[in-house]
N, C-alpha and C positions, 0 to 999 in steps of 0.2 A: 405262795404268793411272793416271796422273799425272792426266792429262784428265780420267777420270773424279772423279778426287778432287775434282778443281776444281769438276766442274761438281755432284756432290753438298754440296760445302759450300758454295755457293754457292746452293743451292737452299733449304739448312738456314736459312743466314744471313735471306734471304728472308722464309723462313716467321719468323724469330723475328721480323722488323720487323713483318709483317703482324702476327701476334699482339698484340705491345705498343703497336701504335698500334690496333685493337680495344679494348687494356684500358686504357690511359691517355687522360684524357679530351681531346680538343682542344684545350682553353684551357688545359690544363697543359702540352703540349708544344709545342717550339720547330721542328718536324720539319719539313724541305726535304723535299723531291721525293727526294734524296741518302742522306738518314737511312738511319744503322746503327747497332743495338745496339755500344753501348759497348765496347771489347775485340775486335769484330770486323769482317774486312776483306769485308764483302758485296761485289759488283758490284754495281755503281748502273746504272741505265736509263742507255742512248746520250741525251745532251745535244744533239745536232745540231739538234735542234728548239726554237721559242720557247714560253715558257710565258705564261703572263697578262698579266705585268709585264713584258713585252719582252725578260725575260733570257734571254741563251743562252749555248753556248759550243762550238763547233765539237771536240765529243772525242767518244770511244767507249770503250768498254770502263772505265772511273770508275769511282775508287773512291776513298773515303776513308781521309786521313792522319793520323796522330797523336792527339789529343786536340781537341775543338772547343772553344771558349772561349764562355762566355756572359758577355755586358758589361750592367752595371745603370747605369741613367741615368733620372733623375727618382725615384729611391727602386721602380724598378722593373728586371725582366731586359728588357731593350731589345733587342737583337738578338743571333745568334748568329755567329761566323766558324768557318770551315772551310775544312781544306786537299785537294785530293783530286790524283789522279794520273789521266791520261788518255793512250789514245792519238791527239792533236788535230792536226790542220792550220791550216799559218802560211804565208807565202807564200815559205818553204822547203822545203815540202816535209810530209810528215806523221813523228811522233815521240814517243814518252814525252814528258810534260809537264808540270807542277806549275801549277796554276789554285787560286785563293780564289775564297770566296761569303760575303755574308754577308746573313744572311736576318731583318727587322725582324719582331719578335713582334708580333702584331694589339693584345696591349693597351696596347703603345708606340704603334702605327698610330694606334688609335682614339682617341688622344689629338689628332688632328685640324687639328695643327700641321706646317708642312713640313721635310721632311729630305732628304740626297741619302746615299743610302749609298756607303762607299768600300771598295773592297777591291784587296788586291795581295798578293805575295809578298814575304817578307824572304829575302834570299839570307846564309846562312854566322853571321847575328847581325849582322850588320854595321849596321843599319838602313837600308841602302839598298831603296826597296822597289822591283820591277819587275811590267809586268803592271798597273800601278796603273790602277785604271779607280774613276770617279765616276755613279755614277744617276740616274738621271732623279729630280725630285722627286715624295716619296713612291714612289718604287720600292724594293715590300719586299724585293725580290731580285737582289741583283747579283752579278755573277762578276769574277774578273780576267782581265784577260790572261792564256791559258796560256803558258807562258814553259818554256824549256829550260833548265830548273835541278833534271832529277834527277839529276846527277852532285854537287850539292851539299845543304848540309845547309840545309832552309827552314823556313817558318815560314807560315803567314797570317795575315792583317793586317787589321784593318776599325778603319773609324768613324764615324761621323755629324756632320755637317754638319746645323747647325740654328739658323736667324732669326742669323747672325751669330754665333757658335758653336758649340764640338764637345764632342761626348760623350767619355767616357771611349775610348781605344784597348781592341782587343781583338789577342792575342797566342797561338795556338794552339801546344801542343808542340813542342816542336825536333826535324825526320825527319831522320836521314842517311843 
């Protein structure tokens, strides 16, 4: 019965992203591959595979955490971070996982200038961040390292890198 539950609300979830990205127009949303209505824990597509921009990230079963943060830089939303939970493989083995993404909005993009996105985890507040991983230039979509920090309370983390400095940080809810 549990199963089932799962897998109806998971299908519920689904159908509400498919709808809102129908009715909200493309240049107004920030939406990853990942996107879930606000308030709820969809299942995200298996990550195993590369998308466009080269980003991947070895998990399955993803989903996302906490609150997403959107960061404004240049008098505009510039990118989005995100924290999601996976079952991923590292070369210990496979595990629960905590991974960052952080994904550059096209009308930051089209601004034509180079950037490297950054993203990682913050473990406990601490500001240490792990998982830290840097983009390729102009890569709108990076992930972090998945790292073995859900027995702790995280965070995700991004920023940009651009011509010799950085954008504002971005700081997604605190999960424990």
């Amino acid at each position: 019965m549990k199963s089932l539950h799962h897998v109806i609300s998971t299908l519920v979830a689904l159908l509400v992203a498919v709808l809102l990205a129908a009715i909200v127009p493309t240049s107004a949303s920030a939406a990853t591959p990942l996107t879930a209505p606000s308030g709820t824990a969809a299942t995200a597509p298996d990550l195993t595979s590369t998308d466009a921009d080269g980003a991947s990230v070895n998990c399955s079963s993803t989903r996302e955490l906490g609150t997403s943060k959107v960061v404004r830089d240049k008098g505009m939303n510039a990118f989005t971070v995100r924290q999601y939970i996976g079952w991923c493989w590292d070369s210990r083995g496979s595990a629960w996982m905590n991974f960052a993404s952080v994904y550059v909005w096209a009308q930051y993009h089209n601004l034509g200038f180079g950037y490297r996105a950054q993203a990682g985890i913050v473990v406990g507040g601490s500001g240490d961040t792990v998982g830290y991983t840097v983009g390729g230039n102009r890569q709108r979509l990076v992930y972090s390292t998945p790292v073995r920090t859900t027995s702790s309370c995280t965070q995700a983390w991004g920023k940009l890198l651009r011509g010799g400095s950085e954008s504002a940080q971005g700081l997604t809810s605190l999960v424990c």
